[in-house]
PQR file of N, CA, C, O and H, with PARSE charges and radii, in Angstrom:
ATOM      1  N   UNK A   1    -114.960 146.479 252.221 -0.4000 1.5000
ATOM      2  CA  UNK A   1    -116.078 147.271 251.750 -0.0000 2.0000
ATOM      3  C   UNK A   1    -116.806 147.849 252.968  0.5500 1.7000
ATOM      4  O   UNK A   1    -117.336 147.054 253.745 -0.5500 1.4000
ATOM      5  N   UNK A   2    -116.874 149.130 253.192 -0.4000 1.5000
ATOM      6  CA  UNK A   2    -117.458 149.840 253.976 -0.0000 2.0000
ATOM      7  C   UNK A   2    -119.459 149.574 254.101  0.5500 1.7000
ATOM      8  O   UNK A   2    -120.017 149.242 253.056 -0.5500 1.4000
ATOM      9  H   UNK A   2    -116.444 149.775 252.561  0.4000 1.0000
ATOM     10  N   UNK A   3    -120.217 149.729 255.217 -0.4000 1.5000
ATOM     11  CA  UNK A   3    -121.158 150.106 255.025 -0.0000 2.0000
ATOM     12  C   UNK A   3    -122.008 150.845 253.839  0.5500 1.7000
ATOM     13  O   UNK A   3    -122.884 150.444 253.073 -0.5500 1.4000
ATOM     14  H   UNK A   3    -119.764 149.999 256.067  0.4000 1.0000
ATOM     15  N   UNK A   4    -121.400 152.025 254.019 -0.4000 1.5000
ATOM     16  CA  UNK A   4    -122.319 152.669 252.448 -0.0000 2.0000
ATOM     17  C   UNK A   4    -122.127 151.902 251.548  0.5500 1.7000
ATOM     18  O   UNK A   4    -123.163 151.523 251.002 -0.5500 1.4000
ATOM     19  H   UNK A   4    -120.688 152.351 254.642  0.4000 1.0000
ATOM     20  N   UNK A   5    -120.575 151.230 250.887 -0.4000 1.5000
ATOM     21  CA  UNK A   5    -120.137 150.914 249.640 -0.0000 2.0000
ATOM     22  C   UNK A   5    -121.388 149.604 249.919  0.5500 1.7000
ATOM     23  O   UNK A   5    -122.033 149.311 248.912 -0.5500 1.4000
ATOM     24  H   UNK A   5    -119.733 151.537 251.330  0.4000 1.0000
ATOM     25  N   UNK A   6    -121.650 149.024 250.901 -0.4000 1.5000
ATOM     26  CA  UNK A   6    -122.459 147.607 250.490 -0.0000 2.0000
ATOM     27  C   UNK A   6    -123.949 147.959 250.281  0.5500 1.7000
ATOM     28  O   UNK A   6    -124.725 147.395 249.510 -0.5500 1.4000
ATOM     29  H   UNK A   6    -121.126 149.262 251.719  0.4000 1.0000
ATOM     30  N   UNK A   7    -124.235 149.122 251.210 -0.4000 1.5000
ATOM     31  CA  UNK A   7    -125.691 149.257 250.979 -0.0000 2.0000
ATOM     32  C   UNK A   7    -126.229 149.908 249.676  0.5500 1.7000
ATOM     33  O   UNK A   7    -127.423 149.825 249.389 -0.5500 1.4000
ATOM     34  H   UNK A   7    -123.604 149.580 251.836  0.4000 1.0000
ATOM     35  N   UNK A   8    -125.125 150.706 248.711 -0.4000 1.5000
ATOM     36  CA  UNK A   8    -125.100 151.044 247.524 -0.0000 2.0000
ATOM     37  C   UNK A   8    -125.112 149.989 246.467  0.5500 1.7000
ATOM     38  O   UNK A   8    -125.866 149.892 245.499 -0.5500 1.4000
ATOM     39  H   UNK A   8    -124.155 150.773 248.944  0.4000 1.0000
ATOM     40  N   UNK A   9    -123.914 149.047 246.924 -0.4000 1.5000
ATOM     41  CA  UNK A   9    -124.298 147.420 246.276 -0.0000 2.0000
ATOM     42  C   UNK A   9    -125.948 146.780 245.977  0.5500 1.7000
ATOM     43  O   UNK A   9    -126.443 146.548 244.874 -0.5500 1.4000
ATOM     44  H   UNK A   9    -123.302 149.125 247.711  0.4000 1.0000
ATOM     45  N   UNK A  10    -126.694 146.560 247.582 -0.4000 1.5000
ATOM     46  CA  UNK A  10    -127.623 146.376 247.445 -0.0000 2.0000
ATOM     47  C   UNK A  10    -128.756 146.888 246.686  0.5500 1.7000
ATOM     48  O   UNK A  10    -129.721 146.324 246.171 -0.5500 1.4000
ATOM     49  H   UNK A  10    -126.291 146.749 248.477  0.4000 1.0000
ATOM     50  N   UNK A  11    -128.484 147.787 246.734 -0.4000 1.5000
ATOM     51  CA  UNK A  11    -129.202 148.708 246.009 -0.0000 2.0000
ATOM     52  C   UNK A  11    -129.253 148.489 244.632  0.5500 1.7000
ATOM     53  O   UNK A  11    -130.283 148.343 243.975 -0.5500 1.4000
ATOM     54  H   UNK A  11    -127.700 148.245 247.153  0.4000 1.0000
ATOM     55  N   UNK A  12    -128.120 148.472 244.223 -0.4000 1.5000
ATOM     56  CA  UNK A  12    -127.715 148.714 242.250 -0.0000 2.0000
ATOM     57  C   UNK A  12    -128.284 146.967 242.129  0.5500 1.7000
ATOM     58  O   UNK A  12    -128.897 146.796 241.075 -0.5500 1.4000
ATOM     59  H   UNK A  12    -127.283 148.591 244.756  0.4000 1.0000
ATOM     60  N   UNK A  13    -128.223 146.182 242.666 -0.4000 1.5000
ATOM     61  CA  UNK A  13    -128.972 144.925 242.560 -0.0000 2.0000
ATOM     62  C   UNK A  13    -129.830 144.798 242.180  0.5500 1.7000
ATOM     63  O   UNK A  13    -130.180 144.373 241.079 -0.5500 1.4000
ATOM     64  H   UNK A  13    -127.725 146.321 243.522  0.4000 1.0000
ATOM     65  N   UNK A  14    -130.756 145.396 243.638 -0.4000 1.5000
ATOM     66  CA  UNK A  14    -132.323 145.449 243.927 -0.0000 2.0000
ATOM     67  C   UNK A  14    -132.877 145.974 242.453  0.5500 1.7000
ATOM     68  O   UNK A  14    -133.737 145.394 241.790 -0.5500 1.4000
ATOM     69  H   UNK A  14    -130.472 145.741 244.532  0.4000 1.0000
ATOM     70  N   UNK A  15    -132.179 147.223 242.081 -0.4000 1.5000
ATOM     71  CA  UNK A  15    -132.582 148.232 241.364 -0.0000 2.0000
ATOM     72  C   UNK A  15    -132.713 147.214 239.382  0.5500 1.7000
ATOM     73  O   UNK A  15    -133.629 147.086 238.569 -0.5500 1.4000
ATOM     74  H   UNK A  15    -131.480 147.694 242.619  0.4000 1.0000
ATOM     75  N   UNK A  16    -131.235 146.744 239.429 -0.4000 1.5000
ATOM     76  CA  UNK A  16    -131.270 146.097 238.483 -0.0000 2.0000
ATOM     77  C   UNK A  16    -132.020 144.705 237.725  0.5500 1.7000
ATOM     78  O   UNK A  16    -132.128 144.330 236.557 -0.5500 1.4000
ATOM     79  H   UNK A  16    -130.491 146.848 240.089  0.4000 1.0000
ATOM     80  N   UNK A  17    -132.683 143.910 239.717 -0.4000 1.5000
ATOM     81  CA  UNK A  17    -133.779 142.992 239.071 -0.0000 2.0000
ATOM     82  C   UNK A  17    -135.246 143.402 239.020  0.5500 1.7000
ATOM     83  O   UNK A  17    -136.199 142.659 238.787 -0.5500 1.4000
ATOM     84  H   UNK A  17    -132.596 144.215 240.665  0.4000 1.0000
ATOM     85  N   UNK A  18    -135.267 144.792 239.292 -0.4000 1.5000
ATOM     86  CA  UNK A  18    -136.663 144.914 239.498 -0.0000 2.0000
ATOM     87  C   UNK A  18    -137.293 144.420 240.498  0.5500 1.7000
ATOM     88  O   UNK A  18    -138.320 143.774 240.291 -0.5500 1.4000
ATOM     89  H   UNK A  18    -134.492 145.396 239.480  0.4000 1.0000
ATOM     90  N   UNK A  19    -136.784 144.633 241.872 -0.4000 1.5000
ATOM     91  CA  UNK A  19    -137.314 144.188 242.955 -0.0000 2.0000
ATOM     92  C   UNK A  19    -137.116 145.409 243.956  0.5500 1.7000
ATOM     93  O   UNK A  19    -137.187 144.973 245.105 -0.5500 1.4000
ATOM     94  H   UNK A  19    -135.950 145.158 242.041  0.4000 1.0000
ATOM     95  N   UNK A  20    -136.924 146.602 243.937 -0.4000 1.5000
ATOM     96  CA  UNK A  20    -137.240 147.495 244.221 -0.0000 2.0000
ATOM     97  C   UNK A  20    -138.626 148.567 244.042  0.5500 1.7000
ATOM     98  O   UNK A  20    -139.266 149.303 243.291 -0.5500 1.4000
ATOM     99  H   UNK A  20    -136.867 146.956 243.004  0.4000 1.0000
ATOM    100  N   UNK A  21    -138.534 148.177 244.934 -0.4000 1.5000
ATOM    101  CA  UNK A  21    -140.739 149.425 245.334 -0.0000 2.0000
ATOM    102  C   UNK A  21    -140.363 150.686 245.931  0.5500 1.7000
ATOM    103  O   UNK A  21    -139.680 150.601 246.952 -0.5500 1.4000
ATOM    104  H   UNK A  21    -138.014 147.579 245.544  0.4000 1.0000
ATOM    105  N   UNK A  22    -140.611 151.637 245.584 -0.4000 1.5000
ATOM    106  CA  UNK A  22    -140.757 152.682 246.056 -0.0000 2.0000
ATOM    107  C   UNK A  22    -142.185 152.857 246.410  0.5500 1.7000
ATOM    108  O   UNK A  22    -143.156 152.570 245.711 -0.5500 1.4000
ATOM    109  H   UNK A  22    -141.166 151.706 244.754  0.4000 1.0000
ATOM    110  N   UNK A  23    -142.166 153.450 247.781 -0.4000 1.5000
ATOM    111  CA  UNK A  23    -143.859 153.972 247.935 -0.0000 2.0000
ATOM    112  C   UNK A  23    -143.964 155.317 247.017  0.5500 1.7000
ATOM    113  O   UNK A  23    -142.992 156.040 246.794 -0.5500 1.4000
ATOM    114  H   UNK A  23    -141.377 153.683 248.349  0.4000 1.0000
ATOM    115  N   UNK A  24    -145.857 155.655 246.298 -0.4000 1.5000
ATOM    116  CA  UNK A  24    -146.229 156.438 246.326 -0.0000 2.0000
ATOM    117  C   UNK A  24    -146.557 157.625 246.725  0.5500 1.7000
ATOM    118  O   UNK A  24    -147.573 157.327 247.353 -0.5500 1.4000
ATOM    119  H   UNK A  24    -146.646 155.068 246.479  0.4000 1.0000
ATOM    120  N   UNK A  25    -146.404 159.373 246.892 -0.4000 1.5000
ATOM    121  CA  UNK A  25    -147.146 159.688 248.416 -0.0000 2.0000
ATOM    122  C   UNK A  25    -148.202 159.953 247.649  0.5500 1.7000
ATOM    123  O   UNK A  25    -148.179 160.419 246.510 -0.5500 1.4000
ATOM    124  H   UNK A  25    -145.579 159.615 246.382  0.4000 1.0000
ATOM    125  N   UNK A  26    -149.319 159.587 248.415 -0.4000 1.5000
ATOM    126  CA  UNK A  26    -150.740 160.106 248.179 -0.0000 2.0000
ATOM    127  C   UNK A  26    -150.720 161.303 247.858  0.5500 1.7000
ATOM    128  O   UNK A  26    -151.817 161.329 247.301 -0.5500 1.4000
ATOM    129  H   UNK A  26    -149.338 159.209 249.341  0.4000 1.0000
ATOM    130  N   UNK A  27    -150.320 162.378 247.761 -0.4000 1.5000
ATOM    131  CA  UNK A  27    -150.583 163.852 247.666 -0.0000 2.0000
ATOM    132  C   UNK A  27    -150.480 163.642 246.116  0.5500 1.7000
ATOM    133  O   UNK A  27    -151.299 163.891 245.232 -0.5500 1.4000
ATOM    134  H   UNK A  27    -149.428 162.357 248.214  0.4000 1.0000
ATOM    135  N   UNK A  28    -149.188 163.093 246.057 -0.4000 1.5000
ATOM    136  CA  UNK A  28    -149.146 163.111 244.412 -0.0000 2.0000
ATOM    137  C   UNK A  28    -150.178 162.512 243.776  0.5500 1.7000
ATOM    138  O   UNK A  28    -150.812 163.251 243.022 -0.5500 1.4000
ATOM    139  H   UNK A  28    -148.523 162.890 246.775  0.4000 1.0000
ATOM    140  N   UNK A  29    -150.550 161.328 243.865 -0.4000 1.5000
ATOM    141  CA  UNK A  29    -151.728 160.650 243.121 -0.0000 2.0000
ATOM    142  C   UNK A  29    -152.776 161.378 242.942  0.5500 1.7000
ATOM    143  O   UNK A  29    -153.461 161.461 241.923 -0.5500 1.4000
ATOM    144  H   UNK A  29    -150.035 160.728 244.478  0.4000 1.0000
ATOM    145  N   UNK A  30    -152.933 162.025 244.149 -0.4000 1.5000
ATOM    146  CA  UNK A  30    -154.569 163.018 244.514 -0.0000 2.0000
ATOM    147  C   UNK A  30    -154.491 164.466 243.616  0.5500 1.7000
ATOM    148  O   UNK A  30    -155.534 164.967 243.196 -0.5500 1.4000
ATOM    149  H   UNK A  30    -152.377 161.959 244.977  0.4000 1.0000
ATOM    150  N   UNK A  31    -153.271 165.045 243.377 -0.4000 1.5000
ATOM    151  CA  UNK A  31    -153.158 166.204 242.623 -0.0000 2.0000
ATOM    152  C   UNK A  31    -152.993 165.528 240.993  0.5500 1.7000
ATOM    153  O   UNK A  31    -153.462 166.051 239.983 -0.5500 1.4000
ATOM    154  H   UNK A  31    -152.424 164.638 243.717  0.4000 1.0000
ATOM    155  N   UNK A  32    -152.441 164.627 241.027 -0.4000 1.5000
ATOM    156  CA  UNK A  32    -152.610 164.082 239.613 -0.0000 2.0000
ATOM    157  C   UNK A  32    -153.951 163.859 239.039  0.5500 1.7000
ATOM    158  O   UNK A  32    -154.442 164.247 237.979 -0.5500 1.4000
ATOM    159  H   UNK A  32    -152.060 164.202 241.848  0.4000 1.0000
ATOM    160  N   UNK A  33    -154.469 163.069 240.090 -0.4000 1.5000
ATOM    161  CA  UNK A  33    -156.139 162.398 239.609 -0.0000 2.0000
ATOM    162  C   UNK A  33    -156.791 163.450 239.116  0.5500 1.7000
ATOM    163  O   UNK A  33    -157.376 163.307 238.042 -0.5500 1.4000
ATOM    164  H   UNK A  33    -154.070 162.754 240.952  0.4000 1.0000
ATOM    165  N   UNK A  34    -156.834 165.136 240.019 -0.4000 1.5000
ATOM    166  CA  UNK A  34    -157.189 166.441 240.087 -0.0000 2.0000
ATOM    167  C   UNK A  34    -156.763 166.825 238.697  0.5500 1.7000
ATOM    168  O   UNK A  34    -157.736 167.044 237.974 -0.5500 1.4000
ATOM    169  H   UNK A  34    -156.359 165.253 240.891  0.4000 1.0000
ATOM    170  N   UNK A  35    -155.760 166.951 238.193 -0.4000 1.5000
ATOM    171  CA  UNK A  35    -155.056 167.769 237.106 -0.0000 2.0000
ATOM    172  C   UNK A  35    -155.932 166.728 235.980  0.5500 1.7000
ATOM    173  O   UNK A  35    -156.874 167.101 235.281 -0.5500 1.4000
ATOM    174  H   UNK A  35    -154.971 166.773 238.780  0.4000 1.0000
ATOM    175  N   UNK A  36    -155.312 165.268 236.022 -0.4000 1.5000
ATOM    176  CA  UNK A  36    -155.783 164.778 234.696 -0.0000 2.0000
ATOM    177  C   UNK A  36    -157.463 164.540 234.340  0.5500 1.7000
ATOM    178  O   UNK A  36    -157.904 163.825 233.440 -0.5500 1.4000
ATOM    179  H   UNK A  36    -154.546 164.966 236.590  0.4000 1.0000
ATOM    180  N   UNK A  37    -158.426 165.535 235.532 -0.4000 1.5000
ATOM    181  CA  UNK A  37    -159.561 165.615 235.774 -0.0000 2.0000
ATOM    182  C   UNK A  37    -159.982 166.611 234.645  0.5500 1.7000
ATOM    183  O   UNK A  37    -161.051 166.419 234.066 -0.5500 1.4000
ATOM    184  H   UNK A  37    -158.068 166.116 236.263  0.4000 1.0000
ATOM    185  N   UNK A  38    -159.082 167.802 234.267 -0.4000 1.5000
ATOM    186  CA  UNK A  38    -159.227 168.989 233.938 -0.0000 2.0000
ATOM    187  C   UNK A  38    -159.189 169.220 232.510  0.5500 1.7000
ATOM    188  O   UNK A  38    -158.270 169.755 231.889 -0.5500 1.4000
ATOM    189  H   UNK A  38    -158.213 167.958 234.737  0.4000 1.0000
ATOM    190  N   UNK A  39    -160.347 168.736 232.021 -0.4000 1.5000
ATOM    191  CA  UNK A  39    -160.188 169.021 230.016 -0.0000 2.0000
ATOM    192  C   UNK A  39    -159.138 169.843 229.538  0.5500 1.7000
ATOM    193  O   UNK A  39    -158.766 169.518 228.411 -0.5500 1.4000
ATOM    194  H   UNK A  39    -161.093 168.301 232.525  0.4000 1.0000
ATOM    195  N   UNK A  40    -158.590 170.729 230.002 -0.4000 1.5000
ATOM    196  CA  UNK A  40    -158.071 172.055 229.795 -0.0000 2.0000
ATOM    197  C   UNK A  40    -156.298 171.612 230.003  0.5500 1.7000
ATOM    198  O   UNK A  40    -155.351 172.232 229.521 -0.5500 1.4000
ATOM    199  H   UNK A  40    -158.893 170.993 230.918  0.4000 1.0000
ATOM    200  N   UNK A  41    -156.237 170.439 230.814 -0.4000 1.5000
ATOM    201  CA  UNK A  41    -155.048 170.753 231.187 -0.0000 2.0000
ATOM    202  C   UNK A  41    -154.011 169.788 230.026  0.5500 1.7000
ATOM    203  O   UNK A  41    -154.410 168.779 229.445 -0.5500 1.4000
ATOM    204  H   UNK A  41    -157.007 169.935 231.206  0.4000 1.0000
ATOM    205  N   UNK A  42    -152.541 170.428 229.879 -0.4000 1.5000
ATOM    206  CA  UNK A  42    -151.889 169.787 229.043 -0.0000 2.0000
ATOM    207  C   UNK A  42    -150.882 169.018 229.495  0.5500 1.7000
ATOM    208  O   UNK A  42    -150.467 169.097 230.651 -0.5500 1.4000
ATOM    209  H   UNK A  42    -152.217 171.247 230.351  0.4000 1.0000
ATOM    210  N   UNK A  43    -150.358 168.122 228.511 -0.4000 1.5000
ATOM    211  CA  UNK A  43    -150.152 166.950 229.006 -0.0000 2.0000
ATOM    212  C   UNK A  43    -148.226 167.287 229.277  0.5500 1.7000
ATOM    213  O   UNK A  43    -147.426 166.494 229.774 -0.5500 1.4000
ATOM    214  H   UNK A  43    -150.694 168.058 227.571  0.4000 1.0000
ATOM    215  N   UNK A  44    -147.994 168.409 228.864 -0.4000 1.5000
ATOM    216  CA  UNK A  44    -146.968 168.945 229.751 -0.0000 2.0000
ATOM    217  C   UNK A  44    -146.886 168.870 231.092  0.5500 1.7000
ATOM    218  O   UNK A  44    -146.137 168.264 231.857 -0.5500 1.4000
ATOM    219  H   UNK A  44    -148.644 169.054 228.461  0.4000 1.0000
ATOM    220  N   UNK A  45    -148.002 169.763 231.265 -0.4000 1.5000
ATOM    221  CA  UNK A  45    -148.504 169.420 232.723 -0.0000 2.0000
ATOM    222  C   UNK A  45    -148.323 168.328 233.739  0.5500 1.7000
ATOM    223  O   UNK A  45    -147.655 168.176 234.762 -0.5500 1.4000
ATOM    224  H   UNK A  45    -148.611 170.255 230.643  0.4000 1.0000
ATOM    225  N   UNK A  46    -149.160 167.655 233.066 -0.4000 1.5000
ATOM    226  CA  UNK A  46    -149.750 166.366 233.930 -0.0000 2.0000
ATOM    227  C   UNK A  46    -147.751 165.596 233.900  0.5500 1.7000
ATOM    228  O   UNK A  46    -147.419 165.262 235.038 -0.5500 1.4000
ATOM    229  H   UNK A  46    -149.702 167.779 232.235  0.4000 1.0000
ATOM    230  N   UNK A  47    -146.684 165.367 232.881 -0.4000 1.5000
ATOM    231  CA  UNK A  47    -145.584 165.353 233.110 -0.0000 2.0000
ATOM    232  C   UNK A  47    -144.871 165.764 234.249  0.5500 1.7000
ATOM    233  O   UNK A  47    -144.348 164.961 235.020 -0.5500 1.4000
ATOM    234  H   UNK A  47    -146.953 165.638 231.957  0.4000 1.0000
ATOM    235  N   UNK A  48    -144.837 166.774 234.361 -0.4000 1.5000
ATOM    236  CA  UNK A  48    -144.282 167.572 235.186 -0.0000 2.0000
ATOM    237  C   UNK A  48    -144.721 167.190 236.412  0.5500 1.7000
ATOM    238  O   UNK A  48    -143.830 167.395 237.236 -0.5500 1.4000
ATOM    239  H   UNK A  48    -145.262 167.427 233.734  0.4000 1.0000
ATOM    240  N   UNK A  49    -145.696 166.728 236.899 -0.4000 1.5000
ATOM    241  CA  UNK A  49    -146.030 166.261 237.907 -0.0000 2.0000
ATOM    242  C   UNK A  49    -145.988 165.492 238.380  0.5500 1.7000
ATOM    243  O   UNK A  49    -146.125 165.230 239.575 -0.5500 1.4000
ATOM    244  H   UNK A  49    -146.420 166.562 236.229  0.4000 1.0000
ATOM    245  N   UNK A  50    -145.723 164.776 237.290 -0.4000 1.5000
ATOM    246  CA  UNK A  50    -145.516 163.104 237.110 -0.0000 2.0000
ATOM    247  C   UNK A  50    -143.775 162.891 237.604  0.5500 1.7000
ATOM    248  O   UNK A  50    -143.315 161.906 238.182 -0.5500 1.4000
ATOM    249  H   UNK A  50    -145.611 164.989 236.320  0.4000 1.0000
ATOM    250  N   UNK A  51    -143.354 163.589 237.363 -0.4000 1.5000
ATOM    251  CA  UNK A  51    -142.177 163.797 237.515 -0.0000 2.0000
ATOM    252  C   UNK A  51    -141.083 164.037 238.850  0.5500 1.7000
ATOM    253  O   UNK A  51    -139.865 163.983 239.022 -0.5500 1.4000
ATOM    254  H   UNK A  51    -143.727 164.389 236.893  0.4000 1.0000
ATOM    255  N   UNK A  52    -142.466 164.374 239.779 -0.4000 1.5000
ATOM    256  CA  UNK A  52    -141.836 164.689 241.071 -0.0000 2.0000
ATOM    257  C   UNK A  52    -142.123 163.369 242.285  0.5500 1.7000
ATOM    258  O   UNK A  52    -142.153 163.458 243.512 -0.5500 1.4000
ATOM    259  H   UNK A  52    -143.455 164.418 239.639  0.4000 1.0000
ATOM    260  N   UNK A  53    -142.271 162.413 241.579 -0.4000 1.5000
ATOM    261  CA  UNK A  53    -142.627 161.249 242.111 -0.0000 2.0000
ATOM    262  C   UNK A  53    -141.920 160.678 241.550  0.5500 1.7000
ATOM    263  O   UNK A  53    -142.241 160.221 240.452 -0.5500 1.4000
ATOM    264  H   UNK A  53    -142.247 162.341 240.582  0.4000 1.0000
ATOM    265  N   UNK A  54    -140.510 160.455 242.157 -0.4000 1.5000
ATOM    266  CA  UNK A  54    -140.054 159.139 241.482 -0.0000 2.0000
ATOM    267  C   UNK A  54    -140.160 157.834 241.464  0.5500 1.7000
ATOM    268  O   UNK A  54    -139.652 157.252 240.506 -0.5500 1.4000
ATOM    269  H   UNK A  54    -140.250 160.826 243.048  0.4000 1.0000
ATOM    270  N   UNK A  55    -140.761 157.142 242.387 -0.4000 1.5000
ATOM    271  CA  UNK A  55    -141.508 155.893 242.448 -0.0000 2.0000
ATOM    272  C   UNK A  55    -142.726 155.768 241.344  0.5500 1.7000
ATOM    273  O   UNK A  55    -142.750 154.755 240.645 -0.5500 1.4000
ATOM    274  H   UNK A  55    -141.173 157.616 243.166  0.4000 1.0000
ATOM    275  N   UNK A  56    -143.741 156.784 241.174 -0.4000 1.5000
ATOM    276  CA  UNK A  56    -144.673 156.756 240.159 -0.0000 2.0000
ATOM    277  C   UNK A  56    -144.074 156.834 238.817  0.5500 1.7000
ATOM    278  O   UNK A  56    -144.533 156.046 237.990 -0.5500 1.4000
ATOM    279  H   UNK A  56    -143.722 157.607 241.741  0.4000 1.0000
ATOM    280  N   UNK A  57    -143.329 157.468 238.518 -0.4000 1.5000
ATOM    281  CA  UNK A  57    -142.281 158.294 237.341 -0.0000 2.0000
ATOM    282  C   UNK A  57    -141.387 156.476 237.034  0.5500 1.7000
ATOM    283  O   UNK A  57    -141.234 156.185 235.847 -0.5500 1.4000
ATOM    284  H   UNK A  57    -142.956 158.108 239.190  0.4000 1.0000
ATOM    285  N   UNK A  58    -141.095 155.869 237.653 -0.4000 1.5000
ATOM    286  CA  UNK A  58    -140.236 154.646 237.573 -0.0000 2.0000
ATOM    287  C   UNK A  58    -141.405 153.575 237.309  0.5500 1.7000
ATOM    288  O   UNK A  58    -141.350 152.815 236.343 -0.5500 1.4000
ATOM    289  H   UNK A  58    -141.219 156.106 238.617  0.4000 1.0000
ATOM    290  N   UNK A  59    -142.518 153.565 238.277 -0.4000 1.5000
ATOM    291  CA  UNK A  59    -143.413 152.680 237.768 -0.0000 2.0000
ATOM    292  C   UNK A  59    -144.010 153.132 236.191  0.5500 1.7000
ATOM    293  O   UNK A  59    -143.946 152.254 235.331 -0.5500 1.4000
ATOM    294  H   UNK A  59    -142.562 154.182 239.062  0.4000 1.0000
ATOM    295  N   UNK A  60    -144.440 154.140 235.898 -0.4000 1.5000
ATOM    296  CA  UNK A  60    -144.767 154.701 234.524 -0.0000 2.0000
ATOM    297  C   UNK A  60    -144.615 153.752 233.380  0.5500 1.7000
ATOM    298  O   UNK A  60    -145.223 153.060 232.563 -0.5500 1.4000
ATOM    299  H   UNK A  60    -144.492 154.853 236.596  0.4000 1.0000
ATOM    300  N   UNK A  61    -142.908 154.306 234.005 -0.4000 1.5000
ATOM    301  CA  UNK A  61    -141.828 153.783 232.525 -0.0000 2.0000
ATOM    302  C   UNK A  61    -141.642 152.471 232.483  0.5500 1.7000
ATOM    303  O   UNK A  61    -141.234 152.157 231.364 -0.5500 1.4000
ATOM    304  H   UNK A  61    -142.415 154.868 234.668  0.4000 1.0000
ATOM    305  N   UNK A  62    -141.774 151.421 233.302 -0.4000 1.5000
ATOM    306  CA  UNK A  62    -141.854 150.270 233.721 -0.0000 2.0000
ATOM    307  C   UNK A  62    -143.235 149.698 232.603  0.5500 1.7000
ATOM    308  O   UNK A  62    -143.015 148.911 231.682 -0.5500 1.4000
ATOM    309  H   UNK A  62    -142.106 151.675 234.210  0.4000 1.0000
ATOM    310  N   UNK A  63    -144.062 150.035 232.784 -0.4000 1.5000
ATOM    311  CA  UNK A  63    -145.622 149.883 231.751 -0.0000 2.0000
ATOM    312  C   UNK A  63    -145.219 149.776 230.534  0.5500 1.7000
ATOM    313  O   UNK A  63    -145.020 148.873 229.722 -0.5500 1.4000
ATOM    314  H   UNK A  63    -144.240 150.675 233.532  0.4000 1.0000
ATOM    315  N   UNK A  64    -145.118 151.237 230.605 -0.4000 1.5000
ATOM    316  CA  UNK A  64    -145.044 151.905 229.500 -0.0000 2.0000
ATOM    317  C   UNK A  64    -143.801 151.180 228.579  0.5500 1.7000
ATOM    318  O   UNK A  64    -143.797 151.408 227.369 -0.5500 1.4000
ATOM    319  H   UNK A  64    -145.279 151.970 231.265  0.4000 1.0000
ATOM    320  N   UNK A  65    -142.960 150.479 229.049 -0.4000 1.5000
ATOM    321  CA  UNK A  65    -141.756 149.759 228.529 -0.0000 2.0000
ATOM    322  C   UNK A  65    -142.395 148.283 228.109  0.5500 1.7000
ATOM    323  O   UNK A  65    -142.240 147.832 226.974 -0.5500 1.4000
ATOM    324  H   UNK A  65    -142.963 150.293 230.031  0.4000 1.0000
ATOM    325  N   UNK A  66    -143.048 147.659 229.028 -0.4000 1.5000
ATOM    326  CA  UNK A  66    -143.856 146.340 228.888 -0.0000 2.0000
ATOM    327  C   UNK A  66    -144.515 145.799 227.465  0.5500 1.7000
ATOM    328  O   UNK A  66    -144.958 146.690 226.740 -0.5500 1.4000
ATOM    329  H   UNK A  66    -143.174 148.026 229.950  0.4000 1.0000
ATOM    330  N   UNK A  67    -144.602 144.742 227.095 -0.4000 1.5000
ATOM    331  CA  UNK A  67    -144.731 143.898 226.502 -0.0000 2.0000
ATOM    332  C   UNK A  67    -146.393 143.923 226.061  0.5500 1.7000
ATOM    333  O   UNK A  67    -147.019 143.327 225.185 -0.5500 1.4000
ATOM    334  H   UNK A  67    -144.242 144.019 227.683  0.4000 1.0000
ATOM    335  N   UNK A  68    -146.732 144.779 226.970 -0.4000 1.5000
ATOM    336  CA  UNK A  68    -148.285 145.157 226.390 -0.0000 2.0000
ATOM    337  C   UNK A  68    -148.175 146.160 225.367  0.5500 1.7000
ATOM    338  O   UNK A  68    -148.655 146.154 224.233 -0.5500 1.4000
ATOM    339  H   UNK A  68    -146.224 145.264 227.682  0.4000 1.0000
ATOM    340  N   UNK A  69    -147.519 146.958 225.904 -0.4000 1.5000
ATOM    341  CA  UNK A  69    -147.522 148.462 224.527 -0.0000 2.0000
ATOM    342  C   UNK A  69    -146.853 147.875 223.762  0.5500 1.7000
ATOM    343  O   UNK A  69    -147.191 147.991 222.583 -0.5500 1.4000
ATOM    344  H   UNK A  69    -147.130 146.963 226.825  0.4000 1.0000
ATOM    345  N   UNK A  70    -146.032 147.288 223.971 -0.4000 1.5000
ATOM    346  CA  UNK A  70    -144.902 147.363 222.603 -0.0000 2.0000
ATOM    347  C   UNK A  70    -145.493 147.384 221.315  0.5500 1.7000
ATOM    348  O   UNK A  70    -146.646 146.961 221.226 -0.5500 1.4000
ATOM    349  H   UNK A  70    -145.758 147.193 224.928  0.4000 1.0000
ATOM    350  N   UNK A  71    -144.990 147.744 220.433 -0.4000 1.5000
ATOM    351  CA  UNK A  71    -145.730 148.019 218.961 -0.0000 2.0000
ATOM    352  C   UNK A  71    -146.989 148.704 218.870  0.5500 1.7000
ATOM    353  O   UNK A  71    -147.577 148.752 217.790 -0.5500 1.4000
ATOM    354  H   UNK A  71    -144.054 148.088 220.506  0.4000 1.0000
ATOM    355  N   UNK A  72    -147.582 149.385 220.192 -0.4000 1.5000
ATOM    356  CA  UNK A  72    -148.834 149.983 219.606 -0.0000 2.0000
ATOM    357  C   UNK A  72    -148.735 151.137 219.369  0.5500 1.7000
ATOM    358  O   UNK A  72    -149.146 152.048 220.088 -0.5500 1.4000
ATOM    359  H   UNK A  72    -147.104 149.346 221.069  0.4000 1.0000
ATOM    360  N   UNK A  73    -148.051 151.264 218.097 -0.4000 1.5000
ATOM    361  CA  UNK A  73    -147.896 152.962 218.012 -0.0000 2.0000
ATOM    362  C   UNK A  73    -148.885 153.824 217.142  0.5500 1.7000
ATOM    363  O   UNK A  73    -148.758 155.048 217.093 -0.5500 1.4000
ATOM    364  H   UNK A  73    -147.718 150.524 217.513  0.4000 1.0000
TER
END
């Protein structure tokens, strides 16, 4: 097994126990905080933005999957 093939290993691991963190970048948080500031703005929007952060976008769905929401529909 080559280098890449193991560090791809590690990875699909990490990834699969949930012990993978991605950092945030601040820019995103700060234009988010900004947008979801804005009565006006739709929640298309605020998606889409959400979206270009994949660490935030992974934490989201992580919640949003959790044992707190479940059933609160």
């Amino acid at each position: 097994m080559n280098a890449e093939d193991k560090f791809i290993t590690a990875l699909m691991e990490d990834v699969s126990k949930g012990q993978l963190e991605l950092p945030t970048l601040p820019e995103i948080a700060v234009k988010i905080r900004k947008l979801i500031d804005d009565p006006m703005v739709s929640a298309d929007k605020v998606a889409k933005l959400v979206g270009t952060d994949a660490a935030l976008s992974a934490r989201l769905l992580q919640v949003a999957n959790s044992v707190f929401f479940r059933g609160l529909d």
